[in-house]
C-alpha positions as CSV (number, residue, x, y, z in Angstrom):
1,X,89.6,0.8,30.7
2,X,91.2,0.8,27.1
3,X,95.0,-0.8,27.0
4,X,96.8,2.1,27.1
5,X,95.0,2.7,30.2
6,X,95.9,-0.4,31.5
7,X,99.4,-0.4,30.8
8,X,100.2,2.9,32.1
9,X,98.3,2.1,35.2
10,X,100.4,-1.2,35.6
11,X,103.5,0.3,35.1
12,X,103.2,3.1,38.1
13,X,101.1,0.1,40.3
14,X,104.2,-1.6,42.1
15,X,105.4,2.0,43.1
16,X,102.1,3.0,45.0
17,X,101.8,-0.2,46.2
18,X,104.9,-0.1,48.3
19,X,104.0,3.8,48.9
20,X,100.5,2.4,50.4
21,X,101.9,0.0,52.4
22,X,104.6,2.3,53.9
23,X,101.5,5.0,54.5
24,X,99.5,2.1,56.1
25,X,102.9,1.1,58.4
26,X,102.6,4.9,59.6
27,X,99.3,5.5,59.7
28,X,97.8,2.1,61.6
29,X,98.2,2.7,65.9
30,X,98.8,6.6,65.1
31,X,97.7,8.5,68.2
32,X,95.8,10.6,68.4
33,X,93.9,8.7,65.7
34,X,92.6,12.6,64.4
35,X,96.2,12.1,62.7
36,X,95.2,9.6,60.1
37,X,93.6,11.7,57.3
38,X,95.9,14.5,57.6
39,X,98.8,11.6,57.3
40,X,96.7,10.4,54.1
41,X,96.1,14.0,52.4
42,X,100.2,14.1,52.4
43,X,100.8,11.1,50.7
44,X,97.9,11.8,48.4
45,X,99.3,15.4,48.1
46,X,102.7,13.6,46.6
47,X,101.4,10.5,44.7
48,X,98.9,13.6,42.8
49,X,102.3,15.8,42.8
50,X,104.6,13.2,41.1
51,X,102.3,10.8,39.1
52,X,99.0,12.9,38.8
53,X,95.5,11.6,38.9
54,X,96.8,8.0,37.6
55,X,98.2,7.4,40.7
56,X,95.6,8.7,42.8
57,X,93.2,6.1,41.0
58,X,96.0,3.4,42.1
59,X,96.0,4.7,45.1
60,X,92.6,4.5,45.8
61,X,92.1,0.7,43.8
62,X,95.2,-0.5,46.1
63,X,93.3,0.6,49.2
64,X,89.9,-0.7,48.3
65,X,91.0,-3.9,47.4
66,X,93.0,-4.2,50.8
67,X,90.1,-2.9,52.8
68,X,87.7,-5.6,51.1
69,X,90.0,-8.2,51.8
70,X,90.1,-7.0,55.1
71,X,86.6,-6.9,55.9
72,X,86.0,-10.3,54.9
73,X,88.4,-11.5,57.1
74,X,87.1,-9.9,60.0
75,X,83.8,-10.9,58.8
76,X,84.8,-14.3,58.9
77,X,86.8,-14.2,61.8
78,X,83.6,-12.8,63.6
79,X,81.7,-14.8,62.1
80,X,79.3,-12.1,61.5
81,X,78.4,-11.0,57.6
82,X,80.2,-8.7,55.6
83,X,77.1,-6.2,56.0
84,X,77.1,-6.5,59.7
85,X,80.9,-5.4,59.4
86,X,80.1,-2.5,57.6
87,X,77.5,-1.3,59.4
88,X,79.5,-1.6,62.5
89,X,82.4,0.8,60.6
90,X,79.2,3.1,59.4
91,X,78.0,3.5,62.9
92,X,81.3,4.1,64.1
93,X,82.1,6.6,61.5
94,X,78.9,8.1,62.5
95,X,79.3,8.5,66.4
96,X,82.6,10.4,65.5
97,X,80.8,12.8,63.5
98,X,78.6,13.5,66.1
99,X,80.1,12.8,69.5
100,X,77.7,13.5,72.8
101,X,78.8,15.8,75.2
């Protein structure tokens, strides 16, 4: 990223912050769970709307630094690696792709 990238990315960064947490406030223990995404696609839908694809990238940097952090704690929590904590959330993500009947 150049500085003027930079700078216009920090200067919209405290706003989706504070959007992502209040989306993650809603979204976590949603039931069903089949909510989430469409919960996501509206907030996505505004932060695009009112700050374009700047704040989608904050967005999306926001939640991938909080999921890292996140699954090194469980990994160490777990004691299992952070590997073995992702391939438990692939797996997952894979059984509700394809559920048995």
């Amino acid at each position: 990223m150049d500085r003027e990238e930079d700078l216009r990315l920090a200067e919209i960064t405290p706003e989706i912050s504070r959007r992502t947490m209040a989306l993650l406030r809603e979204l976590v223990g949603l039931e069903p769970p089949e909510r989430v995404p469409e919960g996501a696609m509206v907030a996505a839908d505004a932060i695009l709307a009112e700050h374009g694809t700047d704040g989608l990238r904050v967005l999306v940097m926001t939640l991938a630094s909080w999921a890292t952090a996140q699954i090194e704690n469980v990994a160490e929590l777990s004691g299992r690696s952070h590997e073995a904590v992702l391939d438990s959330m692939e797996l997952a993500c894979l059984e509700a792709g394809n559920p048995e009947e």
